[in-house]
C-alpha positions as CSV (number, residue, x, y, z in Angstrom):
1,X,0.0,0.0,0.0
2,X,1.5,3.2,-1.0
3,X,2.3,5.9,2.0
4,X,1.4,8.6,-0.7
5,X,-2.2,7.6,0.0
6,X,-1.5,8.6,4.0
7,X,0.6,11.8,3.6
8,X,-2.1,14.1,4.6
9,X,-3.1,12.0,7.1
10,X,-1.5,13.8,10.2
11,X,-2.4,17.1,9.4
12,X,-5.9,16.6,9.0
13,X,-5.8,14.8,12.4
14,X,-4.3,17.7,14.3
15,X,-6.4,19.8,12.3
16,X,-9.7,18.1,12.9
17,X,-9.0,17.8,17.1
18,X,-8.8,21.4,17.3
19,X,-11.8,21.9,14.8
20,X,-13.7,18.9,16.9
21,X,-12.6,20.4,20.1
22,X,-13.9,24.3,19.4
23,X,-17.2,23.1,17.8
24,X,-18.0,20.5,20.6
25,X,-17.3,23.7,23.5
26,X,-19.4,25.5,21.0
27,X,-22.3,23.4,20.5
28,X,-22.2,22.3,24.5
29,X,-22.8,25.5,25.5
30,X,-25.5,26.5,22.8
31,X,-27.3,30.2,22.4
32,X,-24.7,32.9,21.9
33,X,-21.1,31.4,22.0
34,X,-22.8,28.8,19.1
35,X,-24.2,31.8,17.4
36,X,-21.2,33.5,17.3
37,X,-19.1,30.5,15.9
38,X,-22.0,29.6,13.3
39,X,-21.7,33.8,12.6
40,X,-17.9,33.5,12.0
41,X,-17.4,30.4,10.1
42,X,-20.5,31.5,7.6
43,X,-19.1,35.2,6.9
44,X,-15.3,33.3,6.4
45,X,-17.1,30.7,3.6
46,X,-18.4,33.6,2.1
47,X,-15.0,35.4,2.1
48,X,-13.4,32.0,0.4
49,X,-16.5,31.8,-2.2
50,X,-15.8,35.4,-3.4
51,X,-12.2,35.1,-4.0
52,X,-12.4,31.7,-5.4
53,X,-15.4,33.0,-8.1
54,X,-13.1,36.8,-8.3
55,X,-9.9,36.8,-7.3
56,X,-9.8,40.6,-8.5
57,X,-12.2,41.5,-6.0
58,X,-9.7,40.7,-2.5
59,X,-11.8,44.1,-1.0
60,X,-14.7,43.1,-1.9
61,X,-14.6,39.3,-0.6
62,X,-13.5,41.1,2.7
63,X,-17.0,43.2,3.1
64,X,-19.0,40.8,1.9
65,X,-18.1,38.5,4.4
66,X,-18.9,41.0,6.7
67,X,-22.5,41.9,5.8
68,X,-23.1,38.0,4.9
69,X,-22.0,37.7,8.7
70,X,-23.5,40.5,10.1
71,X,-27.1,39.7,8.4
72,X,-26.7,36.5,10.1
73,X,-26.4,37.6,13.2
74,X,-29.6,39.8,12.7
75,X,-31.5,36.9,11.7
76,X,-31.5,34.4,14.4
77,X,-32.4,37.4,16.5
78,X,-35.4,38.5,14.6
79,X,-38.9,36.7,13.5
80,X,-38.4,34.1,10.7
81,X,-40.8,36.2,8.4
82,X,-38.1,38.9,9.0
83,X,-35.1,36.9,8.9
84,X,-35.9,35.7,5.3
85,X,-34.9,38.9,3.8
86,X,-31.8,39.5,6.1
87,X,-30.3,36.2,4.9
88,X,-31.1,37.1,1.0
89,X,-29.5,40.5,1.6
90,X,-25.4,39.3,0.9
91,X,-26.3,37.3,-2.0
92,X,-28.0,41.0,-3.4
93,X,-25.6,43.1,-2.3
94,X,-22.8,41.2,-3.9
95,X,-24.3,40.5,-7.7
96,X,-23.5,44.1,-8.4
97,X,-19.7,44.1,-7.0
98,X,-18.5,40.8,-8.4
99,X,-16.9,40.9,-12.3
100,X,-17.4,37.5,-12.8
101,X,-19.5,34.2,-10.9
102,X,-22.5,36.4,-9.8
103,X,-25.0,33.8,-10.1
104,X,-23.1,31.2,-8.4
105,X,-22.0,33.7,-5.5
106,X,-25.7,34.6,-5.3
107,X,-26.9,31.1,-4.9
108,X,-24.1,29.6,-3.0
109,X,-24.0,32.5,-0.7
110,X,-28.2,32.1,0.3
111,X,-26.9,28.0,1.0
112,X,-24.5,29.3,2.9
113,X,-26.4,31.4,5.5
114,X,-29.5,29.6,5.0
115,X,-27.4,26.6,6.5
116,X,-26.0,28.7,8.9
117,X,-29.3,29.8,10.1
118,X,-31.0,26.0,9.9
119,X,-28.2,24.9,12.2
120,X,-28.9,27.8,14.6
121,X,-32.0,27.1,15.2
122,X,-31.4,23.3,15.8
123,X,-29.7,23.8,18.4
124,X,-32.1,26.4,20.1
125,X,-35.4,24.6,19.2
126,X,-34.1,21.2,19.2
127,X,-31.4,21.1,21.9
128,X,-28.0,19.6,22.2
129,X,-29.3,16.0,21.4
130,X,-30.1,16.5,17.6
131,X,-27.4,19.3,16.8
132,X,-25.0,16.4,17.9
133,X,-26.9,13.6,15.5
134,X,-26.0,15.8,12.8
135,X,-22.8,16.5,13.0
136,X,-22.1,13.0,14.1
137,X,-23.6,12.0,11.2
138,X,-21.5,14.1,8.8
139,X,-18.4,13.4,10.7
140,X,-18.8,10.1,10.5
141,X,-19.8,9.9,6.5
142,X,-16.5,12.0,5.8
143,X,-14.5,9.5,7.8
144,X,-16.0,6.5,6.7
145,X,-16.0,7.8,3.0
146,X,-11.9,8.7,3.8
147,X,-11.0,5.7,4.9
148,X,-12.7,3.4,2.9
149,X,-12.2,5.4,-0.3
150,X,-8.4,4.6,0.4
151,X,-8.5,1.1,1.9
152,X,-10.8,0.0,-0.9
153,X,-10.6,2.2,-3.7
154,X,-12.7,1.0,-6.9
155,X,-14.6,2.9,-9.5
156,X,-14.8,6.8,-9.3
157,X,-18.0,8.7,-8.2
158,X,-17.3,11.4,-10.6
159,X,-13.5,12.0,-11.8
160,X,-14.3,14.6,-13.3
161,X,-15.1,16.8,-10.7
162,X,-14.2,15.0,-7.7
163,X,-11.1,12.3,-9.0
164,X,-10.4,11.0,-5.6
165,X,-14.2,10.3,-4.5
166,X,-14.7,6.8,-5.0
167,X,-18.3,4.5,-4.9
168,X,-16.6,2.1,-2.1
169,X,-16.4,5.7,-0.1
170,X,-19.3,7.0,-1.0
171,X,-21.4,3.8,0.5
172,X,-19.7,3.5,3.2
173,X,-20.5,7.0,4.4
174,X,-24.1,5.7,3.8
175,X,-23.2,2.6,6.0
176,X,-21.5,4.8,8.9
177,X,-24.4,7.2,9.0
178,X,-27.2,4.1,9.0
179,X,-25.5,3.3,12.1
180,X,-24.8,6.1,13.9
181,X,-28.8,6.8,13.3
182,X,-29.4,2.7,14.8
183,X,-27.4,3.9,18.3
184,X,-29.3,7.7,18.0
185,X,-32.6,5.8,17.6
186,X,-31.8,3.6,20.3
187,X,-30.9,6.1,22.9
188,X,-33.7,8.5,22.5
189,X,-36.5,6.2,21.2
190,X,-36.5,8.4,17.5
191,X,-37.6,5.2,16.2
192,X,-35.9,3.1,13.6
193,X,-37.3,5.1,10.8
194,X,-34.3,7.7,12.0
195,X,-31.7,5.4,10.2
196,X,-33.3,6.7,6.4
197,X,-33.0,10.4,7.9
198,X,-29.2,9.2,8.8
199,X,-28.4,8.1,5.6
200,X,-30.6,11.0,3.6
201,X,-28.2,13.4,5.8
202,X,-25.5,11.7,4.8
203,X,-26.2,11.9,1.1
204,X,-27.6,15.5,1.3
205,X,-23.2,16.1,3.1
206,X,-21.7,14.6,0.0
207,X,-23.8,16.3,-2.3
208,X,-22.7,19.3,-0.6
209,X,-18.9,18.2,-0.8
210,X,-19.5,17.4,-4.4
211,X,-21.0,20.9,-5.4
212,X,-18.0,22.5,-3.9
213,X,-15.8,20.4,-5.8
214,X,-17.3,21.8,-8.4
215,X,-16.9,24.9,-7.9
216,X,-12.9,24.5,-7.4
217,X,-13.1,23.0,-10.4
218,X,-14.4,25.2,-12.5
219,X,-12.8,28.3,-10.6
220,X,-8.9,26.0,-11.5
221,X,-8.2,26.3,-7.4
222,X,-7.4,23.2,-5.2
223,X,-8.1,24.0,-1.9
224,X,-11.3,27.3,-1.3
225,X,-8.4,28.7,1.2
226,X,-5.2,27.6,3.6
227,X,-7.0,28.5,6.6
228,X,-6.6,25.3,8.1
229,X,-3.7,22.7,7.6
230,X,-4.5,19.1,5.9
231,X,-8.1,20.4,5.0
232,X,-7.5,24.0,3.1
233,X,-10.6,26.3,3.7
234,X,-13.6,26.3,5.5
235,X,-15.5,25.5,2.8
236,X,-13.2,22.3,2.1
237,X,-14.1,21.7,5.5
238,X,-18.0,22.4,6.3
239,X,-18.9,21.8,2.4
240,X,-20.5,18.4,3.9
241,X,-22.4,20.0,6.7
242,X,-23.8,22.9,4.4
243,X,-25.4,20.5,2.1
244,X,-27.0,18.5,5.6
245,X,-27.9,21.5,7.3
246,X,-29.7,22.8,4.1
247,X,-31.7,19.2,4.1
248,X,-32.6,19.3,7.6
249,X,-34.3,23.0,6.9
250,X,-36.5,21.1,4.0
251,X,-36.9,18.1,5.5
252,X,-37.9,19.4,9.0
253,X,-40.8,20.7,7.1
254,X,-41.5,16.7,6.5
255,X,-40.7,15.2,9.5
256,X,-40.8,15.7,13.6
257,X,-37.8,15.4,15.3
258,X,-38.4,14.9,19.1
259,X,-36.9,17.6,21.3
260,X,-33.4,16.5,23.0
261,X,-31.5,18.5,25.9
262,X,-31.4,22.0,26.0
């Protein structure tokens, strides 16, 4: 087995314990110290999506990672009727400052907050239980996916976007988030059914890993930032939970998740 496949291995892990370690602190104690973390790593993805889509606009990524922040913060504050607009706002303001990858900016900036505010208001309407489901569940499709993907290897998911995504990867994040939704079920009496929301998370975090790819792709850029060692930006990083935070808003429309701990 070549080491090659390994060499990014201990970053990542050093990496991913701090990044584990702040969100955990963050997430324990909930309302504003989660707020503020959710605040500060959306207005930073929104920094990396401008000067990945315009890399002539280095002021402009700047403020509008500001106001995307900013508006955030207004939002969780305000009535949902109200905070629909403020979230909106960033991807209006920046259509008419960015040269080039508007649309994209536009649309990837609304995921971005409207993900931000989804997982917001898990945690305060849902409680510490669920807002640890999900990111148990995408933490444990990205590891299962990593490890298996290079263990196993096999037929590409799509080399031309993604070349090192592989099936064997891809189902096994299905098959780590199936269980992780068996032991959730069991512990809070969710019900069984929660192992299809597991594994519909799950896909809905790839998707989102996959659409960033894409993005990188298109833009000719490896990595959204250097931010963080062994994982680039924060959008390399949080791609996954965008895209399950984003289902969870559309699919908590469609099913009841029991309340947890505050």
């Amino acid at each position: 087995m070549s080491t090659s496949r390994w060499d990014d291995l201990l970053p990542r892990l050093i990496s991913a314990v701090i990044m584990v370690a702040v969100g955990l602190l963050a997430i324990w104690q909930g309302g504003l110290v989660f707020h503020a973390l959710v605040v500060l790593v959306s207005g930073v993805m929104v920094w990396e999506l401008v000067c990945m889509l315009d890399s002539k606009r280095s002021k402009s990524s700047l403020v509008l990672g500001v106001v995307a922040g900013s508006a955030l913060m207004l939002a969780i504050e305000v009535p949902v009727s109200f905070a629909l607009p403020l979230i909106m706002l960033p991807s209006m303001v920046g259509l008419g400052r960015m040269e080039r990858g508007g649309v994209t900016y536009a649309v990837y900036t609304a995921v971005i907050l409207l993900a931000g505010y989804g997982l917001m208001a898990l945690r305060d309407d849902f409680g510490l239980t669920w807002m640890a489901w999900l990111v148990v569940v995408v933490v444990v499709t990205d590891v299962a996916g990593y490890f298996a993907g290079r263990i196993i290897g096999g037929p590409k998911f799509w080399p031309r976007v993604s070349p090192k995504k592989t099936w064997s990867g891809t189902a096994a994040g299905w098959v780590g988030a199936a269980f992780v939704g068996l032991a959730f079920a069991a512990t809070t009496g969710a019900g069984v059914g929660l192992m299809g929301i597991s594994i519909a998370v799950a896909m809905a975090s790839q998707i989102g890993d996959i659409a960033e790819s894409a993005i990188k792709r298109r833009t000719g850029v490896k990595d959204s930032s250097n931010l963080i060692p062994g994982h680039g930006g924060l959008l390399d990083r949080f791609d996954g939970m965008l895209g399950a935070a984003l289902f969870i808003v559309i699919a908590g429309q469609l099913v009841d998740l029991p309340t947890g701990t505050p």
